[in-house]
DRENGUVEX-215950 format. One record per residue (C-alpha): residue in one letter; x, y, z. Coordinates in steps of 0.05 Angstrom, whole numbers, padded with zeros to 5 digits, always signed. Layout:
<nodes>
AXYZ/...
</nodes>
This chain:
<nodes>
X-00247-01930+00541/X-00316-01910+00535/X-00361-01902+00454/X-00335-01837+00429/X-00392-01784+00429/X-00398-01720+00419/X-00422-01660+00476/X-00425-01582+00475/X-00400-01544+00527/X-00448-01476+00541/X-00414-01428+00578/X-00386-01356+00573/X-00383-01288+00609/X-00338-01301+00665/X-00282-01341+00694/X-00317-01370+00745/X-00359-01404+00685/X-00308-01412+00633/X-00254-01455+00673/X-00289-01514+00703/X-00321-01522+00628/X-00253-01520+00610/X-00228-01574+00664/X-00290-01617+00632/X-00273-01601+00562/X-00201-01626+00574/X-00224-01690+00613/X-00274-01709+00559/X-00228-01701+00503/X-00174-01753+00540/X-00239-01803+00548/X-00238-01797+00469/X-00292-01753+00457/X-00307-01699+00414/X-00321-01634+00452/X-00352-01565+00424/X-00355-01503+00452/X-00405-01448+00453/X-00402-01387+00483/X-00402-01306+00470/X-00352-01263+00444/X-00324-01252+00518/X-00317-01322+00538/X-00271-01338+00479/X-00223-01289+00496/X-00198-01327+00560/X-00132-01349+00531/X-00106-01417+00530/X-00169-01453+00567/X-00194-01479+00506/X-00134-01491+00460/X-00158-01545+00408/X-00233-01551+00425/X-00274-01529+00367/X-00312-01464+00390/X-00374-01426+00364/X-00395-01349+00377/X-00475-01353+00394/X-00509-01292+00405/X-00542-01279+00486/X-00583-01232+00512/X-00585-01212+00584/X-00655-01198+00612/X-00665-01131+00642/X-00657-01056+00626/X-00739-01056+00619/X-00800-01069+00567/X-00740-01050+00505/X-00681-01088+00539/X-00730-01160+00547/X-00751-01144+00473/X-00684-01141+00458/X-00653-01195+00497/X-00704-01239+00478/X-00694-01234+00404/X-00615-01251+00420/X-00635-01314+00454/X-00675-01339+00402/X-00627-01322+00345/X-00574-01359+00394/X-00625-01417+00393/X-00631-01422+00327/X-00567-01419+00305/X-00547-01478+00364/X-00604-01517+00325/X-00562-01513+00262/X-00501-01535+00298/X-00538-01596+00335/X-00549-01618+00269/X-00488-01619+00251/X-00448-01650+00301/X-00506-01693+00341/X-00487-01672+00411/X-00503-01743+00462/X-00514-01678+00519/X-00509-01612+00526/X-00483-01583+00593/X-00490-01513+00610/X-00449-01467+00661/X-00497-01420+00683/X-00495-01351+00661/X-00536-01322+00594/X-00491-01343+00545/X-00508-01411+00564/X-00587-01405+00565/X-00593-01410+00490/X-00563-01475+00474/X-00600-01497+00530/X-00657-01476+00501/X-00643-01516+00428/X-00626-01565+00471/X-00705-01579+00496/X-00726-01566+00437/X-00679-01616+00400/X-00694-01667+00448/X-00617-01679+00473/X-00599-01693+00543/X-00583-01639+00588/X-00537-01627+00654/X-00522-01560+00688/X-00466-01545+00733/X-00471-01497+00778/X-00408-01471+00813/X-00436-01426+00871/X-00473-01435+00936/X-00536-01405+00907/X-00566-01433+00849/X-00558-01377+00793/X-00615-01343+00761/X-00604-01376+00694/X-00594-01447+00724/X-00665-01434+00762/X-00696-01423+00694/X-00678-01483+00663/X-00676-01526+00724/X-00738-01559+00722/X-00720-01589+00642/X-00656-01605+00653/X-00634-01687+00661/X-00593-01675+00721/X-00557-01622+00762/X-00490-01620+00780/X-00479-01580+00847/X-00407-01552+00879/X-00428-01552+00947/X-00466-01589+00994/X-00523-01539+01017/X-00545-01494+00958/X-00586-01441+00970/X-00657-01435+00917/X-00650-01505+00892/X-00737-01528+00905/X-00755-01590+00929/X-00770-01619+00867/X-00704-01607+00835/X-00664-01649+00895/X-00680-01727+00858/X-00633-01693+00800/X-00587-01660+00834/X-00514-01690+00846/X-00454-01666+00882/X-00388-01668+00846/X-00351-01598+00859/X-00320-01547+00823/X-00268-01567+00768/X-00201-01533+00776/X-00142-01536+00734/X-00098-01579+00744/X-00038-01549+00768/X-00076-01521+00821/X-00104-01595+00834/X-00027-01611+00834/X-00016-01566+00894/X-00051-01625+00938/X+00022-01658+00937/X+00054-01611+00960/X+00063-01594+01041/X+00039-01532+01072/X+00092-01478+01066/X+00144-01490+01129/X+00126-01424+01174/X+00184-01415+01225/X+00168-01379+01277/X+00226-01310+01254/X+00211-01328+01185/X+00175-01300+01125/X+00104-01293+01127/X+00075-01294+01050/X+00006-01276+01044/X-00021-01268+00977/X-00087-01216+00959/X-00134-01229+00905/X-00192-01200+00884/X-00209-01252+00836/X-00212-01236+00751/X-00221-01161+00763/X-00180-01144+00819/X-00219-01114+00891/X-00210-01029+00902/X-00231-01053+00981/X-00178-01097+00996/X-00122-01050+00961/X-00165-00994+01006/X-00156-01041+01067/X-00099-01093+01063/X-00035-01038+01067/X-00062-01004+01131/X-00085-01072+01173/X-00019-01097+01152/X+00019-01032+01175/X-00021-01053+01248/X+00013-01116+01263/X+00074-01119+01313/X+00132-01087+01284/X+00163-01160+01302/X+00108-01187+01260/X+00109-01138+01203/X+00179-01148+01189/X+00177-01203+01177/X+00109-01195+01116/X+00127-01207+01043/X+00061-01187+00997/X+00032-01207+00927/X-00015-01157+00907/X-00064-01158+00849/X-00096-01093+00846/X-00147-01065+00798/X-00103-01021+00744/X-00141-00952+00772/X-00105-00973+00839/X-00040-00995+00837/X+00002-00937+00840/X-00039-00919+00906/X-00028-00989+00924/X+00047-00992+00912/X+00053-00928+00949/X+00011-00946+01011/X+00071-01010+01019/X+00128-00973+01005/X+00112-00915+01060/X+00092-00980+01116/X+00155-01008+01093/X+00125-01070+01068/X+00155-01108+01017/X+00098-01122+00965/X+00100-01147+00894/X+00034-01098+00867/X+00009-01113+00792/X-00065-01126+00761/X-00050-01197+00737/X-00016-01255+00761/X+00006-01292+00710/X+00027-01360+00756/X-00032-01369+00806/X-00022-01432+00824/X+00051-01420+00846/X+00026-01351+00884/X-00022-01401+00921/X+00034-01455+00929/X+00074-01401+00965/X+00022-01370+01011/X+00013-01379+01081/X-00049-01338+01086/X-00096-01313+01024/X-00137-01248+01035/X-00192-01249+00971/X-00265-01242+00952/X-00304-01307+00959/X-00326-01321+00887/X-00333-01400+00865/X-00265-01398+00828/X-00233-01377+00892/X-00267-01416+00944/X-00244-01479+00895/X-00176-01470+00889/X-00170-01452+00966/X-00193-01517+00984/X-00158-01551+00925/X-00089-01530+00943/X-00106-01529+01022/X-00085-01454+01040/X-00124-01408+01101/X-00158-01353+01082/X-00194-01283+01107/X-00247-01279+01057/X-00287-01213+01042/X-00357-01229+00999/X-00374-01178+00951/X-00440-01145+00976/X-00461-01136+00908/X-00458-01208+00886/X-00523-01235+00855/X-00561-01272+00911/X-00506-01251+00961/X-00472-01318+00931/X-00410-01308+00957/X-00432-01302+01024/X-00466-01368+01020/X-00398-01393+00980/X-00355-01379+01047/X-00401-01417+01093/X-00368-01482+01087/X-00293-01471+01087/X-00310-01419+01148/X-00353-01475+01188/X-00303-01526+01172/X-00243-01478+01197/X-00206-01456+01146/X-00226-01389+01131/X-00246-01317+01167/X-00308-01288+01135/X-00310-01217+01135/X-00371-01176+01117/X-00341-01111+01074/X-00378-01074+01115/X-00338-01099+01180/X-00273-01106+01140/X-00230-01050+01172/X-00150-01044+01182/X-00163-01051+01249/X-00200-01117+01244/X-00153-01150+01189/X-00095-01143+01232/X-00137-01178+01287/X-00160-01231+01254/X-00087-01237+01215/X-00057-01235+01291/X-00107-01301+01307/X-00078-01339+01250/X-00011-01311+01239/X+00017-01310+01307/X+00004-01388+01320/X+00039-01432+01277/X+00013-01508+01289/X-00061-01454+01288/X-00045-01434+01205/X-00020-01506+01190/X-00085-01537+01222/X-00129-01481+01182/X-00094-01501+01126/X-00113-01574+01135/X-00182-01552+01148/X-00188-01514+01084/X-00157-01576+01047/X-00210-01619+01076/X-00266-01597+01048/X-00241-01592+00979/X-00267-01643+00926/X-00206-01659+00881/X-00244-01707+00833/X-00301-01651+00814/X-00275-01653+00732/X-00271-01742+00740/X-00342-01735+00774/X-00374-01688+00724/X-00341-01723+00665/X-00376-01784+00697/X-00442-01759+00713/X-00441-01736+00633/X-00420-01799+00605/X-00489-01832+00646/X-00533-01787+00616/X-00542-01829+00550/X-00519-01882+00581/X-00560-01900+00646/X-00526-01963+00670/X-00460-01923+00672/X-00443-01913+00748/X-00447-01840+00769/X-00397-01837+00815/X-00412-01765+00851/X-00463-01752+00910/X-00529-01750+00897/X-00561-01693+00938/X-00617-01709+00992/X-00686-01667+01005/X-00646-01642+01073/X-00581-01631+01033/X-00542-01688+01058/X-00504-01726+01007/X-00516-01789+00997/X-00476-01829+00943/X-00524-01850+00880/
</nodes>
């Protein structure tokens, strides 16, 4: 076992941020080490992801709204700094390592200024805005994917490969075999729009599944999470196309919806795109327009090149071309198990091992980081 140190964990907002910090947070604390968290008042309401881990409320601004929202912001950030001073004190962190997103920015920033080592992981395609801002401080970068978009030149000798943490039992779902699909029996498919649920796939989803083959149809069994505003519309839609669908806002067993799914219909956010390719399931994947640096888009681009996803635009996401593109997959078995395979393949199911390693080197360099390091033309090429 490794010297017992001490790191903070910076993250907050989101899902997308808080459960790979809480994949590393786990993995640290079985090397031995002692692991704080810090975070905003959202990101410690995620229950059960950080059960045990000492935790810490800083105060973050986000930037925008104008002149009085940067005055305003900015004053958060440095009262967040200040206070993450204080605690650095305290508990004499060997690195921090932040998870993108502005609850992470000011321990980032105490960080510099305190002089301890620093990592950032980023878990999308496009490096976030907050990640960009510290980039060029930071020790080293930890990336999910092999291309990502707005990382400059300079930032490549630093930047490593290692994935997106999942949890576990979704890492489990490796070893376990594909669903058997026989040819008259059930087709699951299971639609997600990620934390908060997706009004365009419960708009969508019923009515391109009502336009499959009656022979086809009948043979559809549905999980549904719908945004609470929706699901009585949702539930409805089913029930008059005679589709048996379990509708609610929340699943409460993910990992077992995905270990049961023969085809996923979802958003492309990072959490997602990791557990797709964790657990090795095909997917038609809709990107949400909206999303910051159209990340999602760039999230999709590898598990779609690689074969084991449909992109979408929401724009071009219609009833009519669902049932298509469900017809391509669906129809052809030995087609869905080879997609699935394909999906599988370009997962990385030692992100939280690599991560925990590339933190470990930090403060101690002759430590073997045992993730990719990422070339100038974003090849990987093992450090």
């Amino acid at each position: 076992m490794s010297q017992s140190r001490s790191y903070v964990l910076a993250a907050g907002g989101t899902g997308g941020h808080m459960v790979p910090a809480a994949a590393l947070a786990a993995e640290l604390a079985e090397r031995g080490h002692h692991v704080a968290l810090v975070s905003d008042d959202r990101g410690v309401r995620f229950p059960g992801l950080f059960d045990g881990v000492e935790t810490h409320v800083l105060p973050a601004g986000r930037l925008g709204g104008g002149p009085l929202g940067y005055i305003r912001a900015a004053g958060k950030i440095m009262a967040g700094r200040s206070m993450a001073l204080r605690l650095y004190k305290e508990i004499q962190p060997s690195a921090v390592i932040g998870f993108g997103g502005y609850p992470a920015l000011p321990s980032l920033l105490a960080a510099f200024r305190a002089g301890v080592p620093t990592i950032i992981h980023e878990q999308n395609a496009v490096l976030g805005r907050v990640n960009r801002f510290v980039a060029g401080r930071v020790d080293a970068i930890a990336t999910s994917y092999e291309q990502v978009d707005r990382m400059k030149p300079g930032w490549q000798a630093k930047a490593h490969l290692v994935g997106n943490p999942v949890r576990e039992a979704v890492l489990n779902l490796r070893n376990r075999p594909y669903p058997l699909l026989e040819e008259d029996g059930i087709f699951r498919v299971l639609v997600t729009g990620g934390s908060q649920g997706a009004t365009v796939l419960s708009q969508v989803v019923p009515d391109g599944l009502a336009l499959l083959p009656v022979h086809f149809r009948r043979r559809l069994q549905v999980t549904h999470q719908a945004r609470v505003e929706d699901i009585e519309t949702v539930r409805a839609k089913y029930q008059a196309h005679g589709i048996p669908a379990d509708v609610s806002t929340y699943i409460t067993d993910m990992p077992e919806a995905l270990a049961w799914a023969h085809i996923v219909i979802a958003r492309a956010g990072a959490s997602t795109i990791a557990e797709l390719t964790a657990a090795g399931r095909p997917a038609i994947l809709v990107p949400l327009p909206s999303a910051t640096d159209d990340h999602q888009t760039a999230n999709a681009r590898e598990i779609t090149a690689a074969g084991g996803a449909r992109t979408i635009s929401q724009k071009g996401f219609t009833a009519a071309e669902l049932a298509k593109q469900i017809q391509k997959l669906g129809l052809d078995t030995v087609g869905l198990e080879n997609a699935a395979a394909r999906a599988r393949s370009v997962g990385r199911p030692n992100a939280t091992r690599d991560l925990a390693d590339l933190v470990e080197s930090i403060d101690a360099p002759e430590a073997p980081i045992k993730g990719q390091r990422i070339s100038m033309q974003g090849r990987p090429a093992f450090a």
